[in-house]
C-alpha distance (Angstrom), angle and dihedral (degrees) to the residues before:
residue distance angle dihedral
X1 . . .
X2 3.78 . .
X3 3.92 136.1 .
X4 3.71 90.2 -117.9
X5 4.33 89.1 52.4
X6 4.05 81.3 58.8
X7 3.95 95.1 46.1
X8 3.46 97.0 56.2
X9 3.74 139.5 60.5
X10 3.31 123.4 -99.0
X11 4.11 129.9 -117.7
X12 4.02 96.2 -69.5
X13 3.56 83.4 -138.6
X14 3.45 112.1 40.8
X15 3.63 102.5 -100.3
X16 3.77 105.5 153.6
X17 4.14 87.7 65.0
X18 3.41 83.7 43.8
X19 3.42 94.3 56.6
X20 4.03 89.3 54.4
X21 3.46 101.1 51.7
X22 3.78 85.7 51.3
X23 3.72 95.9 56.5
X24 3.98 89.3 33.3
X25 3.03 106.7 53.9
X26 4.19 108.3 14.5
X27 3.89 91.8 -113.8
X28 3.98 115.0 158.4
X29 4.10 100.5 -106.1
X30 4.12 87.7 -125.7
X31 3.88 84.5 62.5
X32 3.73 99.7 61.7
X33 3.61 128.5 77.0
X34 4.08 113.0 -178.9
X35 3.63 123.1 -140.3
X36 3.51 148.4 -170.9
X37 4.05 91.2 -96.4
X38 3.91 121.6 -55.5
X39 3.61 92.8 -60.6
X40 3.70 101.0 64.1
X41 4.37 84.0 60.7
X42 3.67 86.0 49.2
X43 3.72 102.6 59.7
X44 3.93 92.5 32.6
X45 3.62 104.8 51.6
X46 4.13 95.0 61.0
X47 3.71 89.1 54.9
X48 3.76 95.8 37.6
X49 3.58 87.4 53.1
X50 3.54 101.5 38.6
X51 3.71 95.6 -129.6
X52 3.94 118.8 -172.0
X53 3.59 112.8 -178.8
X54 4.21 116.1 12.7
X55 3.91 127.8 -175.5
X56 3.69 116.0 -140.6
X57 3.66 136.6 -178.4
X58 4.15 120.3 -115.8
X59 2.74 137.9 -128.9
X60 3.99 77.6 44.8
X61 3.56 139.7 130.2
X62 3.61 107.2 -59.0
X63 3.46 104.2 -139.8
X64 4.10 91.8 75.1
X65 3.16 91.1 67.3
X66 3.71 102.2 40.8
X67 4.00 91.4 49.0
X68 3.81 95.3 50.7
X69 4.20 89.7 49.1
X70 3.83 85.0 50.6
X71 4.12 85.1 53.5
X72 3.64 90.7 58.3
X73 4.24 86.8 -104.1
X74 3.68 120.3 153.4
X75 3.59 97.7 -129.1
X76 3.93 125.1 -142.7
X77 4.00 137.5 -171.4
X78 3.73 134.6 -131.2
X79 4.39 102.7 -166.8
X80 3.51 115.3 -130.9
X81 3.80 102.0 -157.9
X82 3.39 131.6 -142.3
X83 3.94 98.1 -129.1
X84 3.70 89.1 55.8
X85 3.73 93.1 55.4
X86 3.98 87.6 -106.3
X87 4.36 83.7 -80.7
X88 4.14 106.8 152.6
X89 3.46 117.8 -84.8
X90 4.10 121.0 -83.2
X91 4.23 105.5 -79.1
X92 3.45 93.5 -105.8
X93 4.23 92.9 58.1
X94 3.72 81.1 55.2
X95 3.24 102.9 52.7
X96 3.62 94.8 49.5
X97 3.84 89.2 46.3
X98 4.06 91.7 51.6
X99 3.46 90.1 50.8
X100 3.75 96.3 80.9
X101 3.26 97.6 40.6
X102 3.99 141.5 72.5
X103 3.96 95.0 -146.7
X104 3.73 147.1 23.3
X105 3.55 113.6 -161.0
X106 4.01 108.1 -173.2
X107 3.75 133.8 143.1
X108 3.99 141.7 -118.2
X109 2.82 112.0 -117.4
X110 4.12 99.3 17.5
X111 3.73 118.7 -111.6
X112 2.87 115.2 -115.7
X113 3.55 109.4 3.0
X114 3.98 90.2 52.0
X115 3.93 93.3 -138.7
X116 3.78 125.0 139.6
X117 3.48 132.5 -93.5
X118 3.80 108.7 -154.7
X119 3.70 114.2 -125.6
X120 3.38 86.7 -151.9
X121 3.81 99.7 60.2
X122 3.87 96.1 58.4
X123 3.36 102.0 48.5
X124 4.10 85.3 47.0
X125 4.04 82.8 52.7
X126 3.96 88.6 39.1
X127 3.83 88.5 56.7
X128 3.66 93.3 48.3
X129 3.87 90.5 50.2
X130 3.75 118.2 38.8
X131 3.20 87.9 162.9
X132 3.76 101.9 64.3
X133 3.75 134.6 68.9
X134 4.12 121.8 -115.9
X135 3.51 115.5 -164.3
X136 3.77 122.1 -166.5
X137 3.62 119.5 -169.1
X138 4.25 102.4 -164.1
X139 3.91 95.2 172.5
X140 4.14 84.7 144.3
X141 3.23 102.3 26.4
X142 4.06 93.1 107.8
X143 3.58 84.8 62.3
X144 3.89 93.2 68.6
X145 3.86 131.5 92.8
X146 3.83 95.3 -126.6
X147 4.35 92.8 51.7
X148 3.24 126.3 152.4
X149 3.98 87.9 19.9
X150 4.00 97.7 56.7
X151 4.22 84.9 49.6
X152 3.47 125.8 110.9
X153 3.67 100.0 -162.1
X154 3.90 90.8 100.1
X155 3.93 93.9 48.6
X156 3.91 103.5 59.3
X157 4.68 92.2 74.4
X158 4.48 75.7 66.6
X159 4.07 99.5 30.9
X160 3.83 107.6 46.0
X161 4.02 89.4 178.2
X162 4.33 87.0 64.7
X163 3.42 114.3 94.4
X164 4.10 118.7 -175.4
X165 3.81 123.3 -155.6
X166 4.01 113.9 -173.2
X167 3.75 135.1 172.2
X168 3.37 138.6 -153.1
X169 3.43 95.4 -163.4
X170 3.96 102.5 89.8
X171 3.76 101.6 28.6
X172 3.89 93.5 54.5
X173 3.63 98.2 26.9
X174 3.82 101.5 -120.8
X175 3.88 107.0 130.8
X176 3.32 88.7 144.9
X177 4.15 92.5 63.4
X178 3.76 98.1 51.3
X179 4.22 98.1 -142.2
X180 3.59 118.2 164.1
X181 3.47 135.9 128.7
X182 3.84 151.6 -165.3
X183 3.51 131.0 -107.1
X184 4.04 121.7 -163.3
X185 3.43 138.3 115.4
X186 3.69 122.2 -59.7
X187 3.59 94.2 -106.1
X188 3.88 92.2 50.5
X189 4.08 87.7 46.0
X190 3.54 88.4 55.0
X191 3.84 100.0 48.1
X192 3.87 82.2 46.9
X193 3.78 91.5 60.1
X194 3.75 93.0 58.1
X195 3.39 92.6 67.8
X196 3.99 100.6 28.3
X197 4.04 111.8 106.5
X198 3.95 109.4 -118.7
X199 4.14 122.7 -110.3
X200 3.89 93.7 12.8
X201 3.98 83.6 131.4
X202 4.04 106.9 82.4
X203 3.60 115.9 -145.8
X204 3.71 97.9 -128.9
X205 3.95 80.5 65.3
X206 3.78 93.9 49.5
X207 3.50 94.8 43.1
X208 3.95 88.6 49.5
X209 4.11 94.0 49.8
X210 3.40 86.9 54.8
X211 3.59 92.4 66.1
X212 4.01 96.5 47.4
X213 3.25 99.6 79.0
X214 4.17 97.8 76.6
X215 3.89 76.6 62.9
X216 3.97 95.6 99.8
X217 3.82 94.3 105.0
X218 3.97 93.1 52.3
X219 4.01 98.8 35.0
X220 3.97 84.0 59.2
X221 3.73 88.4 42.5
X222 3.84 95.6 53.9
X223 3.87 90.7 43.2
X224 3.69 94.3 60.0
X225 3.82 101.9 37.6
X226 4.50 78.6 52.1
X227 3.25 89.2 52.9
X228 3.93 102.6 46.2
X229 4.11 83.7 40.5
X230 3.70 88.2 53.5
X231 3.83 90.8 53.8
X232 3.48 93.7 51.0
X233 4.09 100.5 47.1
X234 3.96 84.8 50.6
X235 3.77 91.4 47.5
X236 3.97 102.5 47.4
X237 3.51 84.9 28.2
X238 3.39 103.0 72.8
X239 3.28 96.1 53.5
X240 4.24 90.5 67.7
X241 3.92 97.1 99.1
X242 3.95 102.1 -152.0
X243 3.93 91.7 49.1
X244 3.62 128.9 74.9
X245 4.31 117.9 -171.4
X246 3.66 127.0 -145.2
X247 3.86 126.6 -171.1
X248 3.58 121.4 -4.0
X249 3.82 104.1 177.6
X250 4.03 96.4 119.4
X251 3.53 134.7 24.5
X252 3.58 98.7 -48.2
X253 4.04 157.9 45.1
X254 3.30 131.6 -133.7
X255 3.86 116.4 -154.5
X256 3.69 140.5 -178.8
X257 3.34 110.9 -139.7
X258 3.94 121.4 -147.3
X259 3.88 100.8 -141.1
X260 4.30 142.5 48.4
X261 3.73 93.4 -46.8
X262 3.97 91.2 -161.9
X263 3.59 85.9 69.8
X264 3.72 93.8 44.9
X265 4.24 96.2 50.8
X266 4.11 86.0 43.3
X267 3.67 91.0 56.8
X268 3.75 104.0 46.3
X269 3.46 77.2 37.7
X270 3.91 94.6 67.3
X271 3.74 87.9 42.6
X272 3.85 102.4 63.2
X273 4.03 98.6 -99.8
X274 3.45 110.2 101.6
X275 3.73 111.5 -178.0
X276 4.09 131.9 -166.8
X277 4.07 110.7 -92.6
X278 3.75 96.1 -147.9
X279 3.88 98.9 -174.7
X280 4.05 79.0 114.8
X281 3.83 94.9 73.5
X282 3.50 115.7 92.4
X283 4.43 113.6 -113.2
X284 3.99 76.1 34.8
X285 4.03 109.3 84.6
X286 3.98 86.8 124.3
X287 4.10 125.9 82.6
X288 3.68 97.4 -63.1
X289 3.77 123.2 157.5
X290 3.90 128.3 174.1
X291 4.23 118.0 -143.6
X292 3.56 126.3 -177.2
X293 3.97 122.6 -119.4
X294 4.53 92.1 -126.0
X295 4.46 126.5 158.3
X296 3.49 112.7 -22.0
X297 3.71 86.9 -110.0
X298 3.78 93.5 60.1
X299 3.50 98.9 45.2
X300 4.00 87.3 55.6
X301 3.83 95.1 57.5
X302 4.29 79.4 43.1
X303 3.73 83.7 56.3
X304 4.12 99.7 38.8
X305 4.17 90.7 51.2
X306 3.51 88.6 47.7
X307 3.71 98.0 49.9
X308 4.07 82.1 38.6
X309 3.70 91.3 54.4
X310 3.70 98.4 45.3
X311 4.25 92.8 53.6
X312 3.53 90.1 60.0
C-alpha cells in the first residue's frame, strides 16, 4: 500500500474486487458488482429489486430477513426442523412455498445450522419460475469439500432470476476489510448500480483483493485441513453425552447442548473460547450455541472443555 493509494479515491464502484473475482473465479467482468462485504448485497438487492413479499429459511442468517422488512417486503418463513437435521424442505414444499412469493433469499451452506443448500434445487425452482428472484448468499461456501462445483457464480450468464452474494470476509479472515461482492447477470448488475451509493468500496480493500488471488496454494490448504478438522470434531464429538451436533459442512457446528447453557458460555468464556449463543435465531429458542472449526490445537482444548463441562 502506497501514499498515493490513500490520496486518491477509490473505484466508485468497486472495481479492484471486481477485478479478483474475475481472474479468480473466470466470471465475465459485466457479471460482478463489488461491495462493501456480503452485507452491503444483502440490504441492496431487496430495494434494488423492489421485492414485496420474500420466503426465507429459519433458523437463518438474520440479516435476510431484516433487509427485506427494511425494503418494505412482507417477509415469510419456510421451518427447518430440528428432526430433519434443519436440511430444506422436500422440492415439492418449495415449490408450493415459492409460489406466493416474488423471492427466496437463502444461503449455501445455511447459517447457522451449516447444512447444504443444493445448487441443484434452485436452479430446478429458478426454471420453474422465471419470474421470481433466487438469492444465494455463499459467504462459506469456499470452506466446503465440493467448492467451486456446489457454486452458483457460473450459472447466473444462463439463469437471469439467480442472484449470488459472496464474502471474503470469513474465508480469508478479513472482517475488518469489508470485501464482498455480487454476482448476477449483467443486466441485473446494472439495475443494481442505479441504486448502489458511489465510493462505498475503500481502496485499501481494493488494493488488498488484488493481492488474493496468488492465494491458490493456501485456499486449497485451508479447505483440506477444514475438512479433516471437521471429521475429527464430529468423531470425538459425539462421544460428549450432553451435546448433540448438527451440520458441519463449513467452518462451523452448531450444537444443542443438554444442560444450563449460561453456565456453559460463562465457562468457555473464562477460558479464552468464546462461542456464538444462538438462542436469538428464530426455530432456535432451545440451548443452541454456534463454535467455529479453528488450529487443530484449538479445537482440542474446544473439545477437552466440552467433554470437561459435560462430566460435571
Amino acid at each position: 500500500m502506497e501514499e498515493r493509494d490513500l490520496i486518491a479515491y477509490p473505484s466508485i464502484d468497486g472495481g479492484g474486487i471486481r477485478d479478483f473475482y474475475v481472474e479468480r473465479f473466470a466470471l465475465e467482468p459485466g457479471s460482478v458488482l463489488g461491495t462493501n462485504g456480503a452485507a452491503e448485497g444483502i440490504y441492496l438487492l431487496p430495494r434494488a429489486l423492489g421485492l414485496r413479499h420474500v420466503l426465507v429459511p429459519a433458523p437463518s442468517f438474520f440479516e435476510y430477513e431484516r433487509a427485506c422488512r427494511i425494503a418494505g417486503a412482507e417477509v415469510s418463513v419456510v421451518e427447518l426442523k430440528e428432526e430433519n437435521g434443519f436440511a430444506m424442505p422436500e422440492f415439492q414444499e418449495l415449490v408450493d412455498r415459492v409460489e406466493n412469493v416474488d423471492a427466496f433469499f437463502a444461503a449455501n451452506p445455511n447459517n447457522p445450522t451449516g447444512t447444504r443448500l443444493a445448487p441443484a434445487v434452485v436452479l430446478a425452482l429458478a426454471s420453474r419460475f422465471p419470474d421470481k428472484w433466487f438469492l444465494v448468499d455463499e459467504a462459506f461456501i469456499q470452506f466446503t469439500a465440493d467448492f467451486p462445483s456446489n457454486s452458483l457464480m457460473r450459472e447466473v450468464l444462463a439463469f437471469r432470476n439467480v442472484v449470488v452474494v459472496h464474502s471474503l470476509t470469513k474465508f480469508y479472515a478479513l472482517p475488518g476489510l469489508r470485501l464482498g461482492a455480487v454476482i448476477a447477470h449483467p443486466d441485473v448488475i446494472g439495475r443494481l448500480l442505479e441504486h448502489k451509493e458511489p465510493w462505498t468500496v475503500n481502496a485499501v480493500a481494493e488494493r488488498v483483493a488484488g493481492r488474493l488471488s496468488g492465494c491458490l496454494e493456501w485456499e486449497e490448504s485451508v479447505r483440506q485441513l477444514a475438512g479433516l478438522e471437521r471429521e475429527r470434531i464430529w468423531r470425538e464429538g459425539a462421544s460428549i453425552e450432553c451435546m448433540r451436533l448438527f451440520g458441519g459442512v463449513a467452518n462451523f457446528f452448531l450444537a444443542r447442548w443438554d444442560g444450563p447453557l449460561d453456565h456453559l458460555l460463562a465457562r468457555l468464556k473464562e477460558q479464552g473460547m468464546p462461542v456464538r449463543d444462538c438462542r436469538n435465531f428464530r426455530g432456535l429458542e432451545g440451548e443452541w450455541f454456534r463454535f467455529a472449526v479453528r488450529w487443530p490445537e484449538e479445537n482440542s482444548r474446544l473439545i477437552a472443555a466440552l467433554r470437561e463441562a459435560s462430566d460435571d
